[in-house]
C-alpha positions in Angstrom: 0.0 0.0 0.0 3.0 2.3 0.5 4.0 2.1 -2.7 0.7 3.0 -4.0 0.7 6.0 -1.8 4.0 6.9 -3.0 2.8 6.5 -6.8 -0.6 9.0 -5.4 1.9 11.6 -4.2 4.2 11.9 -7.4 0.7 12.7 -9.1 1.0 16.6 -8.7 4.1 16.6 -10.2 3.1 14.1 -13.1 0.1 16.1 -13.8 2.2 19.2 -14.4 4.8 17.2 -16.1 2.8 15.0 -18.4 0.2 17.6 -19.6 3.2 18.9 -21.8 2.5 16.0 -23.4 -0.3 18.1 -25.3 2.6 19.5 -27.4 3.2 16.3 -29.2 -0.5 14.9 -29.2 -1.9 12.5 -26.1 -0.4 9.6 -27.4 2.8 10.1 -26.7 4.9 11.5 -23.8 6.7 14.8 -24.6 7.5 17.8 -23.5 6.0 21.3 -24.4 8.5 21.4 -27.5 7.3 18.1 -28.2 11.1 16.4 -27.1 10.0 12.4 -26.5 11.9 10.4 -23.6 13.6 13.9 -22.4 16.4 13.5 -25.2 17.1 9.8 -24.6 18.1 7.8 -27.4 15.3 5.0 -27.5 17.5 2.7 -29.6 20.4 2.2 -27.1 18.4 0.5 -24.8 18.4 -2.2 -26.6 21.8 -1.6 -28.7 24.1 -0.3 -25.5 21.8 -1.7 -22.7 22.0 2.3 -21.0 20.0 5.1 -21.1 22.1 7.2 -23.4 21.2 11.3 -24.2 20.7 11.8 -27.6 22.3 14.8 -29.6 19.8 17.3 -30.5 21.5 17.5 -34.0 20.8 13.7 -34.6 16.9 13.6 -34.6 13.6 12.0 -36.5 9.9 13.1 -35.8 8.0 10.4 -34.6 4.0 10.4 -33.9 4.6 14.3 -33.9 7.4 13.9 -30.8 10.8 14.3 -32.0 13.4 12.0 -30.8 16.8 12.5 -30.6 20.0 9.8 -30.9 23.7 9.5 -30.0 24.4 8.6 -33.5 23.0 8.3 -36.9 23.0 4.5 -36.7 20.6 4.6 -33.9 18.9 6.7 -36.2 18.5 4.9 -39.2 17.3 2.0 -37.2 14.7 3.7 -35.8 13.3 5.3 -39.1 13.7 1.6 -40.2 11.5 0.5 -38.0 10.0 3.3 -35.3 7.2 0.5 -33.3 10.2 -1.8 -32.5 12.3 1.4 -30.6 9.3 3.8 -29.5 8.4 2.9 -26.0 5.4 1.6 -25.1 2.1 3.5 -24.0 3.8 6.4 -25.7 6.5 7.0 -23.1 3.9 7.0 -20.0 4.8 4.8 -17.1 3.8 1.7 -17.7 2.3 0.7 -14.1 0.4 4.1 -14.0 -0.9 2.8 -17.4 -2.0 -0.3 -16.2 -3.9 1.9 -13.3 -5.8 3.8 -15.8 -3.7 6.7 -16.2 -1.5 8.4 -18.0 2.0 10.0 -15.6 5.2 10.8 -17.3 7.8 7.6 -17.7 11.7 8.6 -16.7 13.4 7.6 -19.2 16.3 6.5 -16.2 13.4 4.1 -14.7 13.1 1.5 -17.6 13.2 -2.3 -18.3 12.9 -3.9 -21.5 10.5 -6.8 -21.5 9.9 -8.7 -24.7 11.9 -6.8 -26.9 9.6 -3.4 -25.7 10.4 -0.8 -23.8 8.9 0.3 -20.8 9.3 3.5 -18.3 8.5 4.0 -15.0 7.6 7.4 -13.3 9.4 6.6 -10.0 11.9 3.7 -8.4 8.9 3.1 -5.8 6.9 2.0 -8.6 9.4 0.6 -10.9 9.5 -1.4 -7.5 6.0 -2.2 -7.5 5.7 -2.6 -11.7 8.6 -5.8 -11.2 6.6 -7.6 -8.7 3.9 -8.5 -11.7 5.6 -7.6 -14.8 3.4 -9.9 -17.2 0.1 -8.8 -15.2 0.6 -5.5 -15.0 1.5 -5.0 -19.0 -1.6 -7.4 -19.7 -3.8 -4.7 -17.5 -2.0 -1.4 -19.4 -2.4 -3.0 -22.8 -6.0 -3.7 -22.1 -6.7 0.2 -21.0 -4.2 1.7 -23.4 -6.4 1.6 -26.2 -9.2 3.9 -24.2 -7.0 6.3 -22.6 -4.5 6.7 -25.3 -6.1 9.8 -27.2 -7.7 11.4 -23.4 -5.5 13.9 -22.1 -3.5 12.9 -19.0 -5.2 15.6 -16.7 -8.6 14.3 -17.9 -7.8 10.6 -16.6 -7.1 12.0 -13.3 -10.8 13.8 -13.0 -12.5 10.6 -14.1 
């Protein structure tokens, strides 16, 4: 239950945080410039097993979020194929997605599960997410499909 409470209380600052995600649409987790994943590479997760900045100079548009990558290699392989890279639920956190909601992922908190990415908004939930991995993914990709086009301050008023 503590770790529920501590997911509850990093709400005010998710709700600031992930209504930027209006710059880039509601289906996918950026910033007010419309920056995805804070400037993390999404392709050396799998490539250098890191979170790795990207370069803003090095950068592809993506589901109107722009990405950016530590080289153009990481790049190309991402214009190659953008679904395989892209994490899931748009960059949300995935346990707050399988709650119903929609709070900002850290692109530091992450795991990759079945060759997908996934973010977490905090280490207490990142805690909480790996004690059910397979049931809490099940539970976000079932709600995923009705939340992803409702703004993130929305779900919380529901």
């Amino acid at each position: 239950m503590s770790n529920f409470k501590t997911f509850l209380g990093g709400i005010a600052v998710s709700v600031a945080l992930a209504t930027s995600a209006l710059a880039a649409g509601v289906d996918v987790n950026a910033s007010n410039t419309g920056l995805a994943m804070q400037g993390y590479d999404p392709v050396a997760y799998f490539t250098d097993g890191e979170p790795t900045k990207g370069d803003y100079q090095t950068t592809t548009v993506y589901n109107d979020a722009t990405y950016w990558f530590s080289s153009e290699e990481n790049k190309a392989a991402f214009e190659a194929n953008p679904e395989a890279y892209a994490p899931a639920y748009g960059g949300y956190c995935a346990f707050g997605t399988a709650m119903g909601f929609k709070f900002d992922g850290d692109p530091t908190l992450w795991k990759i599960v079945d060759d997908r990415l996934y973010l977490n908004l905090s280490p207490a939930i990142q805690e909480r997410w790996a004690g059910n991995i397979p049931g809490f993914i099940a539970d976000a990709d079932s709600k995923w499909g009705d939340i992803v086009d409702v703004e993130p301050a929305v779900l919380l008023e529901q």
